[in-house]
PDB file with SEQRES, HELIX, SHEET and CRYST1 records, atoms N, CA, C and O in Angstrom:
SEQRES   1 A   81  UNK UNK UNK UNK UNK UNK UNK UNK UNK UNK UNK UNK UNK          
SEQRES   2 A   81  UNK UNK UNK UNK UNK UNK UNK UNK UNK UNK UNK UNK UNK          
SEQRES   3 A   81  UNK UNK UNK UNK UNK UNK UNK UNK UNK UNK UNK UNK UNK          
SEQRES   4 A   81  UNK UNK UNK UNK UNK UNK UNK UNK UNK UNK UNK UNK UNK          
SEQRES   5 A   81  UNK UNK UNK UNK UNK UNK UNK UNK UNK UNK UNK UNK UNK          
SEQRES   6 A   81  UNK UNK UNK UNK UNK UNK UNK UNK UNK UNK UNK UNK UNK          
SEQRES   7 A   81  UNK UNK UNK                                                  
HELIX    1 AA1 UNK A    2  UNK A    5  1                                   4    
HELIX    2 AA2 UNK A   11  UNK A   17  1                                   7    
SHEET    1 AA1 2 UNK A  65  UNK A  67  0                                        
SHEET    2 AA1 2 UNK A  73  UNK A  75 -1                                        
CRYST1    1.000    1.000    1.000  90.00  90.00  90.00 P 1           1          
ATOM      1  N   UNK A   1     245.226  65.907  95.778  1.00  0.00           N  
ATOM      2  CA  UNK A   1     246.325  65.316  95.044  1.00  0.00           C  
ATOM      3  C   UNK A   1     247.544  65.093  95.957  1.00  0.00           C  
ATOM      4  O   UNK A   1     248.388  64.251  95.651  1.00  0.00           O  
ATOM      5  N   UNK A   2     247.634  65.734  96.924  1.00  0.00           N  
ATOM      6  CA  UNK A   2     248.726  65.920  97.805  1.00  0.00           C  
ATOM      7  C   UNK A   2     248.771  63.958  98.596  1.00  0.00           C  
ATOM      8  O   UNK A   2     249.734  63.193  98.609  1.00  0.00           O  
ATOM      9  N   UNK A   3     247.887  63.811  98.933  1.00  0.00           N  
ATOM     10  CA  UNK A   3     247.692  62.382 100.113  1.00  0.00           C  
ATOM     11  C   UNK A   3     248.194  61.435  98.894  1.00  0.00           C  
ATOM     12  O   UNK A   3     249.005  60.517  99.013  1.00  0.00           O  
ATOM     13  N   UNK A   4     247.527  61.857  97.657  1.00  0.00           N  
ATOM     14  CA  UNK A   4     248.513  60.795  96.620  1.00  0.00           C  
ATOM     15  C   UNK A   4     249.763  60.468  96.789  1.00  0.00           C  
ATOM     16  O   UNK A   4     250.162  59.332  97.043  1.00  0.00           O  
ATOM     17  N   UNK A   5     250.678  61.810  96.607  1.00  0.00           N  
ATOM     18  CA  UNK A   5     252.191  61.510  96.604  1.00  0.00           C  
ATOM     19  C   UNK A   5     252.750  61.123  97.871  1.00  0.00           C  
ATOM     20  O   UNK A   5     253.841  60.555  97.931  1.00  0.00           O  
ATOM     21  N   UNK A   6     251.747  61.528  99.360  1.00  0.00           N  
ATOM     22  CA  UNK A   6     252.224  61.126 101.029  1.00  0.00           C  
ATOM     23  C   UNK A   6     251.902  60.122 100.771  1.00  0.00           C  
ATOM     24  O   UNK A   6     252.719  59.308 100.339  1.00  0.00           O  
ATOM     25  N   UNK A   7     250.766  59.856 100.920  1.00  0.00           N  
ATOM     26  CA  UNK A   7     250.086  58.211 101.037  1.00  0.00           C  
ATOM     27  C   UNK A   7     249.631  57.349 100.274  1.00  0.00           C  
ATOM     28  O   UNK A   7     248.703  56.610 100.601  1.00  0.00           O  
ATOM     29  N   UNK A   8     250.279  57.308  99.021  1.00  0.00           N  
ATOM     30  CA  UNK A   8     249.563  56.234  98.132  1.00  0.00           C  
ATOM     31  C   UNK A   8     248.769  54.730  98.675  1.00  0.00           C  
ATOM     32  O   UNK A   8     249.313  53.695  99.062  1.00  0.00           O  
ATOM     33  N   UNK A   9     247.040  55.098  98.519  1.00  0.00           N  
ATOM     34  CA  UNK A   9     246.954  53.620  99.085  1.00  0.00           C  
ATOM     35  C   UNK A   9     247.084  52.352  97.960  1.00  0.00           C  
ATOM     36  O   UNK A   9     247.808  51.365  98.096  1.00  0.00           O  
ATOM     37  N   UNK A  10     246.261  52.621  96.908  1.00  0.00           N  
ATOM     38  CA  UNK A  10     246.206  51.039  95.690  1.00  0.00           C  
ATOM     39  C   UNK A  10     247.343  50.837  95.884  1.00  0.00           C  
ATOM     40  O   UNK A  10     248.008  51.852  96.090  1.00  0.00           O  
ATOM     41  N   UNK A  11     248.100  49.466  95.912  1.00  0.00           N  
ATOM     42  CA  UNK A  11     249.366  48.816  95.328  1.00  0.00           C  
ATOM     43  C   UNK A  11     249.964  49.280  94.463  1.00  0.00           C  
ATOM     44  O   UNK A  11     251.085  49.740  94.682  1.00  0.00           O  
ATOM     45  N   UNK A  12     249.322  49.307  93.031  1.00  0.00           N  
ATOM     46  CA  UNK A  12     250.018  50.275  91.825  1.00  0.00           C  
ATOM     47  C   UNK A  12     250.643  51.130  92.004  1.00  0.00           C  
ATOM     48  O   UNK A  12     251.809  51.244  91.626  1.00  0.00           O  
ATOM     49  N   UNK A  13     249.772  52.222  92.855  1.00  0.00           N  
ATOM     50  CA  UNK A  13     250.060  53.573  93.412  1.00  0.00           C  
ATOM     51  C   UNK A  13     251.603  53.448  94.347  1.00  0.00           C  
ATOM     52  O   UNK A  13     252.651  53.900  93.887  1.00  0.00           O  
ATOM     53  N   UNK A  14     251.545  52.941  95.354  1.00  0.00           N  
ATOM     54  CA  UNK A  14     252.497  52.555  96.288  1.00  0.00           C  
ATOM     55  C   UNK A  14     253.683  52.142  95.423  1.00  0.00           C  
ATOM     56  O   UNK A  14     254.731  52.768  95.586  1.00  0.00           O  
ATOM     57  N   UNK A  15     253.637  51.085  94.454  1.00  0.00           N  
ATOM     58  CA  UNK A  15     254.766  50.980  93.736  1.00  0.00           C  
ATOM     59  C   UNK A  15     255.152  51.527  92.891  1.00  0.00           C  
ATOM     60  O   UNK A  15     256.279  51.332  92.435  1.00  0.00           O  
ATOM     61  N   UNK A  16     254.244  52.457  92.390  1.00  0.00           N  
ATOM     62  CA  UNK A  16     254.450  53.602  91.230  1.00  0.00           C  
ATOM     63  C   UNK A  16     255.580  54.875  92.144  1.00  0.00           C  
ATOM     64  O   UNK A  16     256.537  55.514  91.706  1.00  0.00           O  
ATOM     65  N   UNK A  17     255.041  54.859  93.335  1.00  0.00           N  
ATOM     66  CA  UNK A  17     255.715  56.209  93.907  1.00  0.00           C  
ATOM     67  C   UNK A  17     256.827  55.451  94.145  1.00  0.00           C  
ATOM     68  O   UNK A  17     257.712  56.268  93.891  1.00  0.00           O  
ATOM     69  N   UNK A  18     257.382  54.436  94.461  1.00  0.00           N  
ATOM     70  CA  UNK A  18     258.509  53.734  94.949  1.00  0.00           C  
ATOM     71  C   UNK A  18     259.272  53.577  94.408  1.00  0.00           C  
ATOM     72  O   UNK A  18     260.366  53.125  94.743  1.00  0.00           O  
ATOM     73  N   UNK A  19     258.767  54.038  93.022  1.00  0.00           N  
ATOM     74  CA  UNK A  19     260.021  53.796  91.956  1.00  0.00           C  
ATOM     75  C   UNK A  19     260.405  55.255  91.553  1.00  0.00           C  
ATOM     76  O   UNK A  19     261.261  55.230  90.669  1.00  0.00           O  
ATOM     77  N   UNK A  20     260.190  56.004  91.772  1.00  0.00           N  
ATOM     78  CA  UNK A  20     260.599  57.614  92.002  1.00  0.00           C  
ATOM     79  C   UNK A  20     262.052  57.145  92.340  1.00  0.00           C  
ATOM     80  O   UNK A  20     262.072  56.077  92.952  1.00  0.00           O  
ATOM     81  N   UNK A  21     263.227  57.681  92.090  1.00  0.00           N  
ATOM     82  CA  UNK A  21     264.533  57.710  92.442  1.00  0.00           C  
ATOM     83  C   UNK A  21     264.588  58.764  93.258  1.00  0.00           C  
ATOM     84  O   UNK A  21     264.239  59.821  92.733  1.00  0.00           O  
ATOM     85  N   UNK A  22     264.961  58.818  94.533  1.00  0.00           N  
ATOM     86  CA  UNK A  22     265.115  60.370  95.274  1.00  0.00           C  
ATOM     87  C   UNK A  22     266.369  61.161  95.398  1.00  0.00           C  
ATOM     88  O   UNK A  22     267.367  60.599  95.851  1.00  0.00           O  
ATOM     89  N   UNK A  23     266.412  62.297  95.072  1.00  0.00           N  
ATOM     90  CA  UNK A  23     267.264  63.313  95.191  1.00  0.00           C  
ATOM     91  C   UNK A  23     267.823  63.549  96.819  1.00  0.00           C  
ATOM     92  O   UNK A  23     268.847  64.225  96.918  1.00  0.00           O  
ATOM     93  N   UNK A  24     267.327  63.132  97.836  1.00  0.00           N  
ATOM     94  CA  UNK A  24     267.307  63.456  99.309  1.00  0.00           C  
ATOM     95  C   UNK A  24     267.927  62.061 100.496  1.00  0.00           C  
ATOM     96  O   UNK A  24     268.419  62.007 101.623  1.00  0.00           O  
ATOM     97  N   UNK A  25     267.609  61.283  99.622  1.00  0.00           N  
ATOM     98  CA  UNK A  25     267.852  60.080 100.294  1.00  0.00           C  
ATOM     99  C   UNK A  25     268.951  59.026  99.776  1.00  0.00           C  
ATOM    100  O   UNK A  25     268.939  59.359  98.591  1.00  0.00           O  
ATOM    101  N   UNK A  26     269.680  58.219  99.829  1.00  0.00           N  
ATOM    102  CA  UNK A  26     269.865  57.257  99.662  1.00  0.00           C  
ATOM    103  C   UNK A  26     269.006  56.304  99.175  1.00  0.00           C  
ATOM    104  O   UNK A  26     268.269  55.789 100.015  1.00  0.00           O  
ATOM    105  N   UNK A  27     268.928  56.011  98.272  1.00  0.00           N  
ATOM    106  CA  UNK A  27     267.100  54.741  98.898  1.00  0.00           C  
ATOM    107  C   UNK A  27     267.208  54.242  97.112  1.00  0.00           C  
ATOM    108  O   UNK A  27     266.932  54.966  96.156  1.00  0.00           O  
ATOM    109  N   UNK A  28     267.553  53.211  97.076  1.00  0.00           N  
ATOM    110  CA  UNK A  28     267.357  52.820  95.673  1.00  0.00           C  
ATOM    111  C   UNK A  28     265.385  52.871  95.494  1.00  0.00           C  
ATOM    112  O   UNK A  28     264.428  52.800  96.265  1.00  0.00           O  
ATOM    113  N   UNK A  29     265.601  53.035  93.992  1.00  0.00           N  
ATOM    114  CA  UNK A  29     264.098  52.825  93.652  1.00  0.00           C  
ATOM    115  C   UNK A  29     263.574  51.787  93.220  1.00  0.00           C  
ATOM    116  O   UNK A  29     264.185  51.183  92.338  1.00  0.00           O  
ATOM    117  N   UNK A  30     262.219  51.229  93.726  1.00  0.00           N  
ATOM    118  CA  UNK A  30     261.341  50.022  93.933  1.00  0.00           C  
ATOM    119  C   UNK A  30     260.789  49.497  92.643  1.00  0.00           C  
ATOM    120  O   UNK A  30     259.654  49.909  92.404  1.00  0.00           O  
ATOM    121  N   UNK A  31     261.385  48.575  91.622  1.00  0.00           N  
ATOM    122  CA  UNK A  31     260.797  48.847  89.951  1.00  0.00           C  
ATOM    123  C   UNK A  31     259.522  47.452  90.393  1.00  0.00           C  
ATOM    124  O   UNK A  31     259.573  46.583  91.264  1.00  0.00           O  
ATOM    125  N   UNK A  32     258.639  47.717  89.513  1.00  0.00           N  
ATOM    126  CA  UNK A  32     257.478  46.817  89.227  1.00  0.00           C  
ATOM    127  C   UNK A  32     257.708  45.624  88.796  1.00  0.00           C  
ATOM    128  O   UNK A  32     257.675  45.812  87.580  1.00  0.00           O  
ATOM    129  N   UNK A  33     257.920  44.522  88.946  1.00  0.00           N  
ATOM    130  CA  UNK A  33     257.942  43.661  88.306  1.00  0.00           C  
ATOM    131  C   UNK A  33     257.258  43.753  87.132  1.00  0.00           C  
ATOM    132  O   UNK A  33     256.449  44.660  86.939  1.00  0.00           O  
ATOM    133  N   UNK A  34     257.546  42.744  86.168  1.00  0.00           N  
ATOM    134  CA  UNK A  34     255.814  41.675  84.980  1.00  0.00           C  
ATOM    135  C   UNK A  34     256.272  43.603  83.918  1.00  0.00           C  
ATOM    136  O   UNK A  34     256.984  44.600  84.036  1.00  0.00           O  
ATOM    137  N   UNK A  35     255.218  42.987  82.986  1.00  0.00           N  
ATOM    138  CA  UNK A  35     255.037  43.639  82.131  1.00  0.00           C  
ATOM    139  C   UNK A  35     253.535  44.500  81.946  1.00  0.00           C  
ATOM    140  O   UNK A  35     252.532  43.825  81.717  1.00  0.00           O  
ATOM    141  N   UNK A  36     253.439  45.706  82.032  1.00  0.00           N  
ATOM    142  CA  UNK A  36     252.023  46.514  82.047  1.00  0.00           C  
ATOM    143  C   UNK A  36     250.918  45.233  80.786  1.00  0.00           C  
ATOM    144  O   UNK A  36     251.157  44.496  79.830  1.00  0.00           O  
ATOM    145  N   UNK A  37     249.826  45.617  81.538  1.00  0.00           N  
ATOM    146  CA  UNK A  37     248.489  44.913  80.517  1.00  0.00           C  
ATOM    147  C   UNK A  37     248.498  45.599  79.164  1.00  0.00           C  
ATOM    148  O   UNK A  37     248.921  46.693  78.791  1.00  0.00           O  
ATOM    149  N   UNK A  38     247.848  44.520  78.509  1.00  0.00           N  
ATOM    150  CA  UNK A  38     247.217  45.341  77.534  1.00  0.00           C  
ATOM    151  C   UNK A  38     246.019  46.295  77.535  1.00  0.00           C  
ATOM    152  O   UNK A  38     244.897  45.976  77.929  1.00  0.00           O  
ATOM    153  N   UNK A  39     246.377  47.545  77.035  1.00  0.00           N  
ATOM    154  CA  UNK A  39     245.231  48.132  77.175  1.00  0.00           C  
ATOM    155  C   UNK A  39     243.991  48.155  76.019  1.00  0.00           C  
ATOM    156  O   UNK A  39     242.884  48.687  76.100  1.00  0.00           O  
ATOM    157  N   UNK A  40     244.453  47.561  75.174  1.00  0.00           N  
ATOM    158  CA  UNK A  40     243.489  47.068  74.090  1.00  0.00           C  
ATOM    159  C   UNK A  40     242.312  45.852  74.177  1.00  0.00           C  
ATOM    160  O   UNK A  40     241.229  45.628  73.636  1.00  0.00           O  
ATOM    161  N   UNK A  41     243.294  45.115  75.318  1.00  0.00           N  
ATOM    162  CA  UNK A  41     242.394  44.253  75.296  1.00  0.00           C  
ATOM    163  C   UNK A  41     242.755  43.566  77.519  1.00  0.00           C  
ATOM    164  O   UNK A  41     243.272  42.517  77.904  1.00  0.00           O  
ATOM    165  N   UNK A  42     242.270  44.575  78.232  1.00  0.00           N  
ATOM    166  CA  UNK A  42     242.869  44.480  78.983  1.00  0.00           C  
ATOM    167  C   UNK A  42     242.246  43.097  79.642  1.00  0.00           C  
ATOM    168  O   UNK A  42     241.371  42.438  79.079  1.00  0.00           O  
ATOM    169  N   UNK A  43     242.927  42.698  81.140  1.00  0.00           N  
ATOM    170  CA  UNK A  43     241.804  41.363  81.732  1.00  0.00           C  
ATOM    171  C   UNK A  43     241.338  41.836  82.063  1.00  0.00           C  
ATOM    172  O   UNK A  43     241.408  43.064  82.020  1.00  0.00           O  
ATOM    173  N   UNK A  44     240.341  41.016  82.765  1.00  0.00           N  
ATOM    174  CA  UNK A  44     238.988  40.660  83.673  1.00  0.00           C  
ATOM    175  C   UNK A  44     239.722  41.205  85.173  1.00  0.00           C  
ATOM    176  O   UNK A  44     240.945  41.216  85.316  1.00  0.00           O  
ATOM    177  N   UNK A  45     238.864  41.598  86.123  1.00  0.00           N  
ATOM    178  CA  UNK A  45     239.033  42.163  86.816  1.00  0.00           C  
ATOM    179  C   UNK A  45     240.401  43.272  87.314  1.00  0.00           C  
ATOM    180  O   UNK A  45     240.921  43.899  86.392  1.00  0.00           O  
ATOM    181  N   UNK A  46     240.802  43.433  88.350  1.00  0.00           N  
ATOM    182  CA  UNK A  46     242.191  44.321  88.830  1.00  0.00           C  
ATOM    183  C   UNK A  46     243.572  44.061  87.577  1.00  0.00           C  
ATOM    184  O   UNK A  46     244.303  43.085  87.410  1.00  0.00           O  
ATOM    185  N   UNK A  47     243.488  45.705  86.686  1.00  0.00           N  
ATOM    186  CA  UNK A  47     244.182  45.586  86.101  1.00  0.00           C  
ATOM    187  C   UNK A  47     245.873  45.392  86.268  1.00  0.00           C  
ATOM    188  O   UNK A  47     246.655  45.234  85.330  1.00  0.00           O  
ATOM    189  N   UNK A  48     246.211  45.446  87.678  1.00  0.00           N  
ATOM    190  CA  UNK A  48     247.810  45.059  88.223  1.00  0.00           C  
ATOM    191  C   UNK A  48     247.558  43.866  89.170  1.00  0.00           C  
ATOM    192  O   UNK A  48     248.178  44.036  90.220  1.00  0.00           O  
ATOM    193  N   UNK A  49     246.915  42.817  89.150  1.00  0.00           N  
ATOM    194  CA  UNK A  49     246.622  41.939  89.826  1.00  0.00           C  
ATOM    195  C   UNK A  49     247.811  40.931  89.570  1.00  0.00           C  
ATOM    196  O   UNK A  49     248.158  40.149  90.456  1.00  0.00           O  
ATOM    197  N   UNK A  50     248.390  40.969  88.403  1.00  0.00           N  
ATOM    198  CA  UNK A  50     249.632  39.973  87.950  1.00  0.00           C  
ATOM    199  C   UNK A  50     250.982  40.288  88.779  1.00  0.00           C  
ATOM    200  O   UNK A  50     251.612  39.454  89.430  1.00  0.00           O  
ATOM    201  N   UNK A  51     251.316  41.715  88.621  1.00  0.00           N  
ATOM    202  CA  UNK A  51     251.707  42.311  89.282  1.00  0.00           C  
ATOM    203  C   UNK A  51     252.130  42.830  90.806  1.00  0.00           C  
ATOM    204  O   UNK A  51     253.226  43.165  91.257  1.00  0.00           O  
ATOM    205  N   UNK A  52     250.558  42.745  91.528  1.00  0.00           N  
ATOM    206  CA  UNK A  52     250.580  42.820  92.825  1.00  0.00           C  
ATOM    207  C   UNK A  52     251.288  42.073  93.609  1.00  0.00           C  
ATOM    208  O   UNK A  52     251.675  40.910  93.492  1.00  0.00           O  
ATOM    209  N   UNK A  53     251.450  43.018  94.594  1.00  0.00           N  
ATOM    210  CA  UNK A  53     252.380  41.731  95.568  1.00  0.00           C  
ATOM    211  C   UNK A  53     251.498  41.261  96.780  1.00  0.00           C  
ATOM    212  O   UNK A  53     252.004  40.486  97.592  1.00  0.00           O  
ATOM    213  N   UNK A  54     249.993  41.762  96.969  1.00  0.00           N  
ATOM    214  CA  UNK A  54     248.898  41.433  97.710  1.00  0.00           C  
ATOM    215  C   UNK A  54     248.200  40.835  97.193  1.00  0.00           C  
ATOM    216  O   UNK A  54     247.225  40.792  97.943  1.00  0.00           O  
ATOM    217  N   UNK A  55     247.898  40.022  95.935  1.00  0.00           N  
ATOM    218  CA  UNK A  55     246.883  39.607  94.759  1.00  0.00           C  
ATOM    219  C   UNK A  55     246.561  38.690  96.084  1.00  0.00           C  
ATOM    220  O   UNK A  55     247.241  38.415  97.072  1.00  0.00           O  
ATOM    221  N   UNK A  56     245.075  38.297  95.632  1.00  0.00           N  
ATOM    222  CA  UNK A  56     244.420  36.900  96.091  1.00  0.00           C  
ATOM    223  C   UNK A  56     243.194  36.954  95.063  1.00  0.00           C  
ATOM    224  O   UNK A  56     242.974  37.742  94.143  1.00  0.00           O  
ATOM    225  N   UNK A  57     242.556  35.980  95.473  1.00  0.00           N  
ATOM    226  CA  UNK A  57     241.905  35.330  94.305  1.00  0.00           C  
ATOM    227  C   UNK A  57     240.689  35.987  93.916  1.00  0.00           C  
ATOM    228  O   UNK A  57     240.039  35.422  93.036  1.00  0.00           O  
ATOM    229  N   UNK A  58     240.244  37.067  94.390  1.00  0.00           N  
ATOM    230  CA  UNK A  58     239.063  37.971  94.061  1.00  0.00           C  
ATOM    231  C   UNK A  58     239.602  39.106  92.880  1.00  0.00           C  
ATOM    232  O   UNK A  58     239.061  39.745  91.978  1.00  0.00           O  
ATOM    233  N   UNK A  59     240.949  38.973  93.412  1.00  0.00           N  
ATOM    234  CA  UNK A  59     241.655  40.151  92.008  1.00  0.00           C  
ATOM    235  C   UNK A  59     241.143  39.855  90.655  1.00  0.00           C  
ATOM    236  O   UNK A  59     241.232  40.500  89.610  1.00  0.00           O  
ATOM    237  N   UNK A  60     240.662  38.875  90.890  1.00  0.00           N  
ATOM    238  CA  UNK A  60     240.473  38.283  89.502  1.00  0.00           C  
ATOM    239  C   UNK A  60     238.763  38.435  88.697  1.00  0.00           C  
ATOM    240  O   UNK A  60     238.230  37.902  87.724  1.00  0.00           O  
ATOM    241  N   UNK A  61     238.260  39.646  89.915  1.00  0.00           N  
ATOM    242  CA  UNK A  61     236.730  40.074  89.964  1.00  0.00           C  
ATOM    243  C   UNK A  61     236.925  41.568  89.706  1.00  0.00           C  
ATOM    244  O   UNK A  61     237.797  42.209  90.294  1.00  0.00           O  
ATOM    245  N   UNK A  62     236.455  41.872  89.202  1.00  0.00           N  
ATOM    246  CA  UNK A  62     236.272  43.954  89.521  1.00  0.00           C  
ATOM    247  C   UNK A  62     236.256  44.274  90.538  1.00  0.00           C  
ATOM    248  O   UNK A  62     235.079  44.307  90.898  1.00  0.00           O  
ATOM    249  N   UNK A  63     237.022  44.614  91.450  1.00  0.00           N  
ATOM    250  CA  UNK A  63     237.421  45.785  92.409  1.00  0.00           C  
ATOM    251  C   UNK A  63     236.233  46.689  92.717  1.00  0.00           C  
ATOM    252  O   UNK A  63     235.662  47.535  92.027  1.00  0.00           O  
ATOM    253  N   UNK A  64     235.998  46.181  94.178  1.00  0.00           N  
ATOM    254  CA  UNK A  64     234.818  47.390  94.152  1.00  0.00           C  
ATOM    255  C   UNK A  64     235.532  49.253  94.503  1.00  0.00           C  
ATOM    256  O   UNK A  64     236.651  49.624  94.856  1.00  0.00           O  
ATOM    257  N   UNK A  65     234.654  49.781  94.289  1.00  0.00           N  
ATOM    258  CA  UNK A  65     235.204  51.654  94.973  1.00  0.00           C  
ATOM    259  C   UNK A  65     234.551  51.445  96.058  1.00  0.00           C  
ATOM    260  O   UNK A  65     233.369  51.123  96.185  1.00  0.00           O  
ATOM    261  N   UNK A  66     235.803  51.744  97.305  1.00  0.00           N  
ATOM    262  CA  UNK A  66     236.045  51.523  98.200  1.00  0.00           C  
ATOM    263  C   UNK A  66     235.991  53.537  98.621  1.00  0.00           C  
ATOM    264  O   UNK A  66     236.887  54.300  98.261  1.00  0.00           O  
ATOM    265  N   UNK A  67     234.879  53.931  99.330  1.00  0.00           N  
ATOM    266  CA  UNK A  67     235.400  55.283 100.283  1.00  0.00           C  
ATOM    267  C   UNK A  67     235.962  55.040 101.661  1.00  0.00           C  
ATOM    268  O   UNK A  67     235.607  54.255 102.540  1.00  0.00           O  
ATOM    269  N   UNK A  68     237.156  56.128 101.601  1.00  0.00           N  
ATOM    270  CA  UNK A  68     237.723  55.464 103.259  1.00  0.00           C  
ATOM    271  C   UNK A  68     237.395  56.489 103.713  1.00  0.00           C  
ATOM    272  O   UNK A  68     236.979  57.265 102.853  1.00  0.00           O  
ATOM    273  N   UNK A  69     237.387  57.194 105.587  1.00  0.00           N  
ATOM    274  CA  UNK A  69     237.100  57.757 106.073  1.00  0.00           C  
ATOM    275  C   UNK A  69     237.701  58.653 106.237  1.00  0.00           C  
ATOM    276  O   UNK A  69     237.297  59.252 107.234  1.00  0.00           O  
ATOM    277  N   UNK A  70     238.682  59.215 105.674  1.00  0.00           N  
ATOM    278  CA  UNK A  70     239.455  60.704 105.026  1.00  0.00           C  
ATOM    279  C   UNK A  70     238.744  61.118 104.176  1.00  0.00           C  
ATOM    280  O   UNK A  70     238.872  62.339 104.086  1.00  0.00           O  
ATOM    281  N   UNK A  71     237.920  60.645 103.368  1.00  0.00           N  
ATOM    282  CA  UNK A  71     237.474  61.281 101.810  1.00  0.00           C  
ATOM    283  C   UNK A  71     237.700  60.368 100.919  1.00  0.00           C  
ATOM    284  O   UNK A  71     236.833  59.964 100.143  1.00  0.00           O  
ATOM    285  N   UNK A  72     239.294  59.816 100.959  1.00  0.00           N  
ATOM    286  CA  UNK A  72     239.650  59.198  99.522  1.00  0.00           C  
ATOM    287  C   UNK A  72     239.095  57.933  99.584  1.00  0.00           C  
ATOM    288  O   UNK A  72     238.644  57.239 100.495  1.00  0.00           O  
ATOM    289  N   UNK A  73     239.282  57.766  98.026  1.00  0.00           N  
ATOM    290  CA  UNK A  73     238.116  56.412  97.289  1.00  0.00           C  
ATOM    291  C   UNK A  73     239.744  55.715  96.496  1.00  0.00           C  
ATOM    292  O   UNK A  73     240.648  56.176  95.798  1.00  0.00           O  
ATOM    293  N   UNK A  74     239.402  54.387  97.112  1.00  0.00           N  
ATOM    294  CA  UNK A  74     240.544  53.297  96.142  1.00  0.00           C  
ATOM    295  C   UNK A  74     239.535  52.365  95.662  1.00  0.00           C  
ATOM    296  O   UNK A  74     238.567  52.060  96.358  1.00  0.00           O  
ATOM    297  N   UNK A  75     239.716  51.943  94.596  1.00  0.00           N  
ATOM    298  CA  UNK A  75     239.341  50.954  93.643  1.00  0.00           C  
ATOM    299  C   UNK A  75     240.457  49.375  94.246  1.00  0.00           C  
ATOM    300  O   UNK A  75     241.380  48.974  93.537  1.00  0.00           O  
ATOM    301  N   UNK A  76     240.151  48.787  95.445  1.00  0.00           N  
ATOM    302  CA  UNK A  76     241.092  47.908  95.429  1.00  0.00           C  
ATOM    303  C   UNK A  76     240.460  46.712  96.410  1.00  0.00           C  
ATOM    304  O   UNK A  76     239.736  46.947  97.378  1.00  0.00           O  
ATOM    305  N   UNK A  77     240.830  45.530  96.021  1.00  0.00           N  
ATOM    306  CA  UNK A  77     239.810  44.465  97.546  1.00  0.00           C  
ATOM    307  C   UNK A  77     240.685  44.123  98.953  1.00  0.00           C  
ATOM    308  O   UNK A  77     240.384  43.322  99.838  1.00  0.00           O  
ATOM    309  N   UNK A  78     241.930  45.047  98.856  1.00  0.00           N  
ATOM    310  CA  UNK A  78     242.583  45.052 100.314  1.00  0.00           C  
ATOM    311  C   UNK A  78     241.297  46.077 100.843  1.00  0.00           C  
ATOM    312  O   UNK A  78     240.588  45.447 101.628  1.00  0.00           O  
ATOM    313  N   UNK A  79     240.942  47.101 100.685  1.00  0.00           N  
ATOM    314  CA  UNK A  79     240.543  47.849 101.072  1.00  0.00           C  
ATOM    315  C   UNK A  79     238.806  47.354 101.400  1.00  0.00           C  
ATOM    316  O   UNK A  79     238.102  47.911 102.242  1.00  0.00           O  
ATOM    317  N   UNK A  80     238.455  46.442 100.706  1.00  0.00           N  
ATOM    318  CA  UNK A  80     236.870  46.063 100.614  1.00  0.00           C  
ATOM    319  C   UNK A  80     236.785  45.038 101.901  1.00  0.00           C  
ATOM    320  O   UNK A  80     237.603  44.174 102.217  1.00  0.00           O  
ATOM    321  N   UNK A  81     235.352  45.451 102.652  1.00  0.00           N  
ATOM    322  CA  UNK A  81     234.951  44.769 103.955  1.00  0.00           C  
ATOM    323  C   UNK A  81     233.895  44.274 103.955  1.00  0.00           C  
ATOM    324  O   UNK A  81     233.482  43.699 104.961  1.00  0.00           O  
TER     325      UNK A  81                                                      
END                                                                             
């Protein structure tokens, strides 16, 4: 859980931690653009693909799980080779 809060890799992740306001720093916090999906009826492939600021046109496919060579697994197609 720890490499989560150091290193967020998915996009989501990265902008989720970015919007943390910090107690230590100066550093305004990073808000998300767009509006969260529906989760009732969510889209077709990468559910922050609207969102992303890396989208390209496969976002628009299911995301494969991606293992990287630390251990951790992202669900994301920056990461897919």
């Amino acid at each position: 859980a720890e490499s989560f809060y150091k290193s967020p890799l998915h996009p989501y992740s990265q902008k989720l931690m970015a919007s943390v306001p910090s107690l230590r720093e100066d550093k305004q916090p990073e808000y998300i653009p767009g509006s969260p999906v529906s989760l009732i009826n969510p889209p077709k492939g990468c559910r922050f693909a609207d969102r992303c600021p890396f989208r390209t046109e496969k976002c628009s496919g299911e995301p494969p799980l991606v293992s990287l060579k630390d251990g951790n697994y992202v669900r994301c197609w920056l990461y897919a080779r």
